[in-house]
C-alpha positions, 0 to 999 in steps of 0.5 A: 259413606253411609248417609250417601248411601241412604241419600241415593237409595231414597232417591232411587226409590222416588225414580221408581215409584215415579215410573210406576205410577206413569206406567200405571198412568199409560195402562189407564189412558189405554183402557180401565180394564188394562189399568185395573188390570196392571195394578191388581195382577203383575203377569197383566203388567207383563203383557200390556208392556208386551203388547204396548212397548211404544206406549210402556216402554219410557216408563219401564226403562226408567224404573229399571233406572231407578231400581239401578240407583237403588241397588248402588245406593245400598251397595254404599250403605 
């Protein structure tokens, strides 16, 4: 079960940084003080995820996805 395991943990790893950089990607399209901003300071990324759910929302949900995919995959490893 253990290779599984690791198979799904990668997998849930490449969901989330995927995510990531496409929340980073909306964060830059909005302006490069919020892109900027998201990337060096965390709060920041709370706030434009606050402030632009429509725009931020898919690619958070989606990298809560991957975080769940991660957290099974080491369940099975």
């Amino acid at each position: 079960m253990e290779p599984i395991g690791t198979i799904i943990v990668v997998i849930g790893w490449i969901v989330a940084f995927v995510a990531a950089v496409a929340f980073l990607v909306t964060a830059f399209q909005e302006s490069l003080l919020w892109g900027f901003g998201c990337l060096l300071l965390p709060i920041v990324s709370l706030i434009f995820l606050v402030m632009y759910w429509d725009k931020a929302g898919k690619p958070f949900l989606v990298w809560l996805a991957g975080l769940g995919i991660l957290f099974l995959g080491s369940l099975l490893s």
